[in-house]
C-alpha positions in Angstrom: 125.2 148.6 116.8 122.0 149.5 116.2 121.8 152.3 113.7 118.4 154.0 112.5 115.8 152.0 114.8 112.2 152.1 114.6 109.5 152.7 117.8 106.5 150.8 118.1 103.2 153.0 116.5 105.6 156.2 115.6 105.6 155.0 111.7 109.2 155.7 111.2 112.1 156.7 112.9 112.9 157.4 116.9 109.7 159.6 117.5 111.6 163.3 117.3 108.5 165.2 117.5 108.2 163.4 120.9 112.1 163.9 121.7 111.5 167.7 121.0 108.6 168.2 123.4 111.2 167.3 125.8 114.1 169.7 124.6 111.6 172.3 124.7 109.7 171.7 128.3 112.9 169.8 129.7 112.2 170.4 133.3 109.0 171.6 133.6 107.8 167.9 133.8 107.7 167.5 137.2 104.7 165.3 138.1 107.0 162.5 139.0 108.9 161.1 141.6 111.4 158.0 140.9 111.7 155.2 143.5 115.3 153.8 143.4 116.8 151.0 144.9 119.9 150.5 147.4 120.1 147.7 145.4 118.7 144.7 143.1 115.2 143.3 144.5 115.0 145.9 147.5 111.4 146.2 146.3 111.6 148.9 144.0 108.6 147.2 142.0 106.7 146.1 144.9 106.2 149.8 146.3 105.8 151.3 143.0 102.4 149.2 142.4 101.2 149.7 145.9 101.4 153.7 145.4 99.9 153.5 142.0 97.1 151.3 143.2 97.4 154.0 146.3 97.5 156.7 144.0 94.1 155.6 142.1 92.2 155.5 145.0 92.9 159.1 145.7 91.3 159.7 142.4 94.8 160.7 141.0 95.6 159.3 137.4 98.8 158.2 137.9 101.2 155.6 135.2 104.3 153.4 135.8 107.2 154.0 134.1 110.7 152.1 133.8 113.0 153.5 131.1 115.1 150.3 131.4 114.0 146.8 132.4 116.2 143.8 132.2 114.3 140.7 132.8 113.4 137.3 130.8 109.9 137.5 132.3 107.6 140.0 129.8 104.0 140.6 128.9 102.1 141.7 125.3 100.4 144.9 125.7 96.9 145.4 124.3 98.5 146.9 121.3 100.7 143.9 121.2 103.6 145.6 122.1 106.1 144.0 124.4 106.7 145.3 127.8 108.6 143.9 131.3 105.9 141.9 133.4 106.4 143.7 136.6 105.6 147.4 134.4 102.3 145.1 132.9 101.2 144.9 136.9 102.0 148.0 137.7 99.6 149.1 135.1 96.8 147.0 136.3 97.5 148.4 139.9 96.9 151.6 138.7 94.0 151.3 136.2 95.6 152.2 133.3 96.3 150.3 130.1 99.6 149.3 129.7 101.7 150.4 126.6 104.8 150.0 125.3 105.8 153.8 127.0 105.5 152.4 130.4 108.6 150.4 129.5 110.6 151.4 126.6 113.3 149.5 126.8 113.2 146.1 127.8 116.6 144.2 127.8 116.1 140.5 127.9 119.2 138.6 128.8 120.4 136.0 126.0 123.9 134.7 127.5 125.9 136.4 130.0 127.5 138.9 127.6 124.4 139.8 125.0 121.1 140.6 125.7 118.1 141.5 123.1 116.9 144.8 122.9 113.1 145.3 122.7 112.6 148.9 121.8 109.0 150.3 122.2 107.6 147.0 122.4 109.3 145.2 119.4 112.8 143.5 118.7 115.7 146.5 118.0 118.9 144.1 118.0 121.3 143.1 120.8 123.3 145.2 123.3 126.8 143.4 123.9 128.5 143.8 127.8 131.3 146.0 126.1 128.3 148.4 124.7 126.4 148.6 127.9 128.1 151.8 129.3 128.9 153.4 126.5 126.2 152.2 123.4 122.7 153.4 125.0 122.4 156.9 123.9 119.5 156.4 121.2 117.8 154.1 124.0 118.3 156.8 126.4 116.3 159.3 124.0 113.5 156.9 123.4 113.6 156.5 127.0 113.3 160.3 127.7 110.4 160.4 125.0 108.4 157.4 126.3 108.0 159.5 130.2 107.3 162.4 127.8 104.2 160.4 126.8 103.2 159.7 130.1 103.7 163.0 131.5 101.4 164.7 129.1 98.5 162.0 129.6 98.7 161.3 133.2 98.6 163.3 136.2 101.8 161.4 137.4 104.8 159.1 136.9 105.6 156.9 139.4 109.2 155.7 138.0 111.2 152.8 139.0 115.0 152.7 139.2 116.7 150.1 138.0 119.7 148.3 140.4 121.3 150.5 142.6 121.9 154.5 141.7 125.3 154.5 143.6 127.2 152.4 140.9 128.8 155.4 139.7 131.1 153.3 137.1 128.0 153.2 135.3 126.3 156.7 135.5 127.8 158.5 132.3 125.5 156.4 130.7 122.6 156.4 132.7 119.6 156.7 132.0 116.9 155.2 134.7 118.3 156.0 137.9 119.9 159.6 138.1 120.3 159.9 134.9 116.5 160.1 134.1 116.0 161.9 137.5 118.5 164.6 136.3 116.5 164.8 133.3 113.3 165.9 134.5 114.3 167.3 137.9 112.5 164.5 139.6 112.9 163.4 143.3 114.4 160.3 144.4 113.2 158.2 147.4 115.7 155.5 148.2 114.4 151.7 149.1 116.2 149.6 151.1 115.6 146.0 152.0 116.5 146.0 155.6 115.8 142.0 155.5 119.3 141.3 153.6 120.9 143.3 156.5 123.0 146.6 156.2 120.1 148.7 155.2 121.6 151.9 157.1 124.9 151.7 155.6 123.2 151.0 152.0 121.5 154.2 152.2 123.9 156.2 153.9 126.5 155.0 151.4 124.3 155.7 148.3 124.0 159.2 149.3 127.5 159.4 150.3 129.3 158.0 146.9 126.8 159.8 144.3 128.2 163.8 143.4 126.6 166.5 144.2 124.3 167.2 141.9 122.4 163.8 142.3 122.6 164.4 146.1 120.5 167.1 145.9 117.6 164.9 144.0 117.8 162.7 146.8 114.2 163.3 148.9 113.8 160.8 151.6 113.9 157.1 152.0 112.0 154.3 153.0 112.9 151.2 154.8 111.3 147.8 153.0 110.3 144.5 154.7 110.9 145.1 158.5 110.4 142.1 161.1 110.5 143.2 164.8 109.7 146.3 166.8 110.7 149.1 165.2 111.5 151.2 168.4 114.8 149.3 168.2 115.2 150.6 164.6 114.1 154.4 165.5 117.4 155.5 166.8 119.0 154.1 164.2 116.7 155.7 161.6 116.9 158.9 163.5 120.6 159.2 163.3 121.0 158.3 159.3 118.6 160.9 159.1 120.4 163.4 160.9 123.7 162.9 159.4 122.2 162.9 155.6 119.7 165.6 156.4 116.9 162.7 154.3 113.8 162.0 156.0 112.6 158.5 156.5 108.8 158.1 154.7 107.9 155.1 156.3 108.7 151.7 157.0 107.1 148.9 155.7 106.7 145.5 157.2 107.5 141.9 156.0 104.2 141.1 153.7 103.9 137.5 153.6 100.4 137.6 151.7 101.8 139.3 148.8 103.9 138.1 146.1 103.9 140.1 142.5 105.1 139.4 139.4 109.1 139.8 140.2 111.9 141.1 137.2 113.9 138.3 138.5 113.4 135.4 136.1 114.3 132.5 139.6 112.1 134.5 141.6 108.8 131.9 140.6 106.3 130.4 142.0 106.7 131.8 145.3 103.3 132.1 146.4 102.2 131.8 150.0 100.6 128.2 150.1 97.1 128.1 150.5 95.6 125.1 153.0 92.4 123.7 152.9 92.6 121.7 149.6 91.7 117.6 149.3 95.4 115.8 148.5 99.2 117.4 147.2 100.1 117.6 143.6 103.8 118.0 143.4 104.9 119.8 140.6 108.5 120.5 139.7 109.2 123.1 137.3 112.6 123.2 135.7 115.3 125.7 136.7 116.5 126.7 133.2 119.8 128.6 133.1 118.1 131.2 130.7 114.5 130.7 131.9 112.1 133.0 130.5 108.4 134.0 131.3 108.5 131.9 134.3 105.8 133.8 135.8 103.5 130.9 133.8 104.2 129.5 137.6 102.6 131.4 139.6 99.3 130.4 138.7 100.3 127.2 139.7 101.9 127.7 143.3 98.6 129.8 144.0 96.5 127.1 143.7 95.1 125.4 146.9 97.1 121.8 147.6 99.6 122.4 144.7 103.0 122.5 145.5 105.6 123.5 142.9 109.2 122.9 143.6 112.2 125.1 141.4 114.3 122.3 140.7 117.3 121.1 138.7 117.2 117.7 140.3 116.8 114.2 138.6 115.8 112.9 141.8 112.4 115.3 141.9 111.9 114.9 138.5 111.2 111.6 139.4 109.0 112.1 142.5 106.9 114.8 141.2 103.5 114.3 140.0 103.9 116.7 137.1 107.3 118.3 135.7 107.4 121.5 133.7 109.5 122.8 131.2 109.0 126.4 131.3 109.8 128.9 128.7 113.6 129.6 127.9 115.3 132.7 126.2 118.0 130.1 124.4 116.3 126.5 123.7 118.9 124.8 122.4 121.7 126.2 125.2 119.0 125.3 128.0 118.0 121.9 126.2 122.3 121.5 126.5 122.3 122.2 129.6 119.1 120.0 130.6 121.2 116.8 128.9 124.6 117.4 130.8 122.5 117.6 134.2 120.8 114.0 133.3 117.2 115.8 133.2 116.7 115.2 129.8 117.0 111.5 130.6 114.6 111.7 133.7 112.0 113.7 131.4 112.2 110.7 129.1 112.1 108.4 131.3 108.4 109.8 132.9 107.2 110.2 129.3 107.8 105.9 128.7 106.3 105.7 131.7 102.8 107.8 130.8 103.5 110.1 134.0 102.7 113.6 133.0 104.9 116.5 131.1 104.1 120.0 129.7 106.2 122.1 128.3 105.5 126.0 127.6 107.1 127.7 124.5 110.4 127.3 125.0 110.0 123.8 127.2 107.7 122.7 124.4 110.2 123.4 121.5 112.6 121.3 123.3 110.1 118.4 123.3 110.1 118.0 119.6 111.7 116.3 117.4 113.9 118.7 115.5 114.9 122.3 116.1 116.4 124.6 113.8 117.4 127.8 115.4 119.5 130.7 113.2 118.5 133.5 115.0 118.7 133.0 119.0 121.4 130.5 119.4 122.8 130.7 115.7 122.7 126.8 115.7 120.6 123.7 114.2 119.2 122.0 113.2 119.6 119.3 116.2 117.5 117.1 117.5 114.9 117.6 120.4 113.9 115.4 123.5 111.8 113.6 120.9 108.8 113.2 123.2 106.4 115.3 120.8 106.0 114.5 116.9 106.6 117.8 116.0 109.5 120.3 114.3 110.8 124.0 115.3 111.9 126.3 113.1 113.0 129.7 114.5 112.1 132.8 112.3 113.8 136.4 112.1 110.1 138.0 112.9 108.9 137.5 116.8 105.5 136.4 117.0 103.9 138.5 119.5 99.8 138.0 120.1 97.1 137.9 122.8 95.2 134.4 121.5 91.9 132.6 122.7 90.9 129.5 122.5 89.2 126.8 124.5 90.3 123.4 126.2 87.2 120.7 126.7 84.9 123.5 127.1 87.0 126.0 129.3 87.2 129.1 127.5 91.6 130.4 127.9 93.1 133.8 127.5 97.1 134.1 126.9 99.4 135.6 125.7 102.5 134.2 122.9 106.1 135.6 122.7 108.6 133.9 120.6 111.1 133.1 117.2 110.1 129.7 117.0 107.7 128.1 115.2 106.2 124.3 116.2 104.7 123.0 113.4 102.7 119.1 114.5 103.1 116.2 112.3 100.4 114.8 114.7 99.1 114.3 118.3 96.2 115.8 119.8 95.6 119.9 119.8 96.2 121.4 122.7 95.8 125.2 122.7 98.0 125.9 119.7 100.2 122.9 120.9 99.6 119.1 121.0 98.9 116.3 123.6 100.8 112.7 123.0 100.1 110.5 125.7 101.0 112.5 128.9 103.0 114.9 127.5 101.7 118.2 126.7 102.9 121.2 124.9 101.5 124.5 124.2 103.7 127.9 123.0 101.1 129.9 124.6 101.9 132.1 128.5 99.3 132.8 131.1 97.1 129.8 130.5 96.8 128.7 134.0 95.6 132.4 134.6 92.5 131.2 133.5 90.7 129.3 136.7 88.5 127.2 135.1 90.8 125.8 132.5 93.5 125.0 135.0 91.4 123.2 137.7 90.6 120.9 135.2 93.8 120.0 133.5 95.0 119.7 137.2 92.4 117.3 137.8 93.4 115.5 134.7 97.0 115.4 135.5 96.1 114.1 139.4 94.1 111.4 137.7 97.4 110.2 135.5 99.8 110.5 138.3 97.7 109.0 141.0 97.3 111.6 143.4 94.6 112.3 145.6 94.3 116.6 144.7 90.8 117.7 143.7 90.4 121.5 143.5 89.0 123.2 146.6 85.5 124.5 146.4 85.3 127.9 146.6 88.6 128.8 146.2 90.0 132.6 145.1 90.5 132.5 141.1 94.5 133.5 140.8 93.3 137.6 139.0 91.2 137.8 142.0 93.9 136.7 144.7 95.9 139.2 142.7 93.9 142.4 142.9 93.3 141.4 146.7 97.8 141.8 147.0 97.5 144.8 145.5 94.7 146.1 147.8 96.2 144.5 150.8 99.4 146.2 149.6 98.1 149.6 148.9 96.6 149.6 152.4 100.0 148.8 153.9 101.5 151.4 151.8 98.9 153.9 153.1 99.1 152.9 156.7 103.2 152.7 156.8 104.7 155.0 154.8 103.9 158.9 154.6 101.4 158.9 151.4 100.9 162.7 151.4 104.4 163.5 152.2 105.6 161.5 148.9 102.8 163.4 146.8 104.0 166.8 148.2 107.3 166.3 146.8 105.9 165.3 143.5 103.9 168.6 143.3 105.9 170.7 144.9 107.6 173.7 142.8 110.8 172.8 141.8 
């Protein structure tokens, strides 16, 4: 599948010198500890960036590490490697600069049977379903030699499963969950989402199902977004705990202030609303099949008196003072499937009618003219919405930068990942895109990051569509509401869940 592959900054092949360091020391790396999951979105991430930004504050230099990430929704690095967005924050809750080791391999879904490998921060081929148990070995060693890297340079690794550990049709080939724990001899504390309900019989029947040998990694658990008095939960907690001999490290309670960048790529723009702003700008951002990088939201929802709605509906197209195209991991399937719903049409129809439209990478490609695409979807040329004058042309090489520039004054960061290439035959710039009319497009992620610049587009837009918003004076900037979750989330952390327990397994002998 993939043959001889090449890591990001190692100048040649798999880094063996990097490999060897972990033949040789194996399991003496032990300042780690590996937070799995009783399942998908149990908040795995969310207490892995509270106890790094927990961590730091004890003075302790401590790194994030996932060996496997599958997620549409990805950051550049410094370096301009490539990593998973939820590693990228996890970095920033810990004071340390993100790199390509944090996150070695990043699988970014494609269809439901193929998903793009990004090894070390740049392309490395696809992984087919059929090759997913069995087709990982060489990922599984560059995995093993990224937490290496980290181990040497950091005083610990706070890892993140990936799923659940307990789906032992899968754990021959594993190499996040156990498989990594096995590895290094790390401990496993076990997060369960008590809000989806079940939460003792998911952790009893993780530590039930795995063999032996993982069992005796398991160290504890902790119980994750609680509602309610927990004396009624106590007896229950105090009886899993007896029967699995695991003791419970804390229970943490429903945060409704604090939303992080999520793996999940439908899991946008779902920050609490602020109040206090002049007016409602309705936004409604598309729900592509194959969305990608949708995190370009959450800038959006965070904004006083904005409210974005996740939508696949003519009907709100219609209604909503500004649509979004986000980005998409396949344009021209997602553009397909944006024409069979009748949402292309309702897009079009706003455009005649001057009401606004931006599209971001991927939703911008699909408002041009023409698209050619050999490399994602193996299709093309075929037409685009039309709406832009402008042509794509996808190319094998991903473009992966960090640019600048400037809109009316208002200095923007972001960031670009993507095959295709837009090139204008006219229209107005707009940071590395182009303006015609009301419709906007720009192949740059994160720009609404930037406070200045996005207050005043917004404004712009409310002018076009009529509506009342004005940006609230005084309001948080979105990095600054950010660093606040993570605060806000580290003190929860430090006030619910046994901190110095958790760091005495990480430094206990082993």
């Amino acid at each position: 599948m993939l043959g001889a592959f090449r890591v990001a900054g190692c100048g040649g092949l798999v880094n063996r010198r990097a490999i060897e360091v972990v033949v040789r020391i194996g399991r003496c790396l032990m300042a780690g500890l590996l937070i799995a999951g009783t399942s998908s979105d149990a908040g795995k991430s969310l207490i892995t960036a509270g106890l790094c930004r927990s961590l730091h504050r004890r003075g302790i230099a401590v790194a994030p590490f996932k060996a496997q990430n599958m997620s549409n929704n990805s950051m550049v690095c410094p370096d301009g490697s490539e990593i998973g967005r939820a590693q990228y924050l996890q970095a920033q809750a810990a004071r340390a600069e993100p790199t390509s080791a944090m996150n070695p391999v990043l699988l970014k879904p494609g269809t439901d049977r193929q998903a793009f490998i990004v090894l070390r921060g740049e392309p490395a081929g696809t992984l087919e379903a059929g090759e997913y148990a069995t087709g990982r070995t060489r990922l599984a060693e560059a995995a093993f030699a990224a937490y290496a890297e980290l181990a040497a340079g950091y005083d610990v690794v706070l890892c993140e499963g990936a799923g659940s550990p307990a789906e032992i049709n899968l754990r021959a080939g594993d190499y996040v969950n156990f498989g990594l724990a096995r590895r290094f001899d790390l401990p496993v504390v076990l997060c369960g989402d008590i809000d989806r309900g079940g939460v003792l019989a998911a952790v009893f029947g993780t530590w039930a199902i795995v063999d032996d040998d993982d069992r005796s990694l398991l160290a504890g658990y902790v119980i994750n977004k609680f509602r309610g008095d927990q004396s009624v939960l106590d007896p229950g907690l105090d009886e899993l705990t007896r029967r699995t001999g695991l003791p419970c490290h804390g229970v943490l309670p429903w945060l409704p202030e604090v939303w992080l960048d999520s793996e999940d790529a439908l899991a946008f723009a779902r920050w609490p609303r602020l109040a206090g702003a002049s007016g409602t700008l309705r936004v409604a951002a598309i729900r592509f099949p194959r969305v990608s990088n949708a995190t370009d939201l959450d800038a959006l929802a965070a904004e006083p008196g904005v409210r974005v709605t996740v939508t696949a509906s003519p009907a709100d197209i219609a209604e909503a003072d500004l649509v979004v195209l986000p980005g998409s991991r396949s344009t021209l399937a997602d553009l397909a499937w944006l024409r069979e719903r009748g949402l292309a049409d309702a897009v079009a129809a706003r455009a005649r009618q001057g009401r606004p439209v931006l599209g971001i990478c991927g939703g911008y490609q699909m408002l041009a003219t023409m698209i050619d695409d050999p490399v994602e979807s193996a299709r093309g040329p075929e037409p685009g919405l039309g709406l832009l004058p402008a042509h794509v042309r996808f190319g094998a090489d991903k473009v992966l930068g960090r640019p600048r520039g400037a809109w009316r004054g208002h200095d923007v960061k972001a960031y670009e990942i993507h095959h295709g290439v837009v090139e204008a035959d006219g229209g107005e710039p707009f940071l590395d895109g182009i303006r015609h009319g009301n419709v906007w497009g720009t192949i740059w992620h994160g720009t609404f990051e930037n406070d200045d610049f996005r207050r005043a587009w917004l404004s712009e837009v409310a002018a076009a569509s009529g509506s009342s918003w004005t940006p609230t004076p005084g309001a948080l900037g979105f990095r600054e509401r950010r660093e606040r979750m993570l605060d806000g989330l580290a003190d929860a952390i430090e006030q619910h869940l046994d901190v110095d327990a958790l760091l005495g397994l990480i430094r206990r002998p082993r």
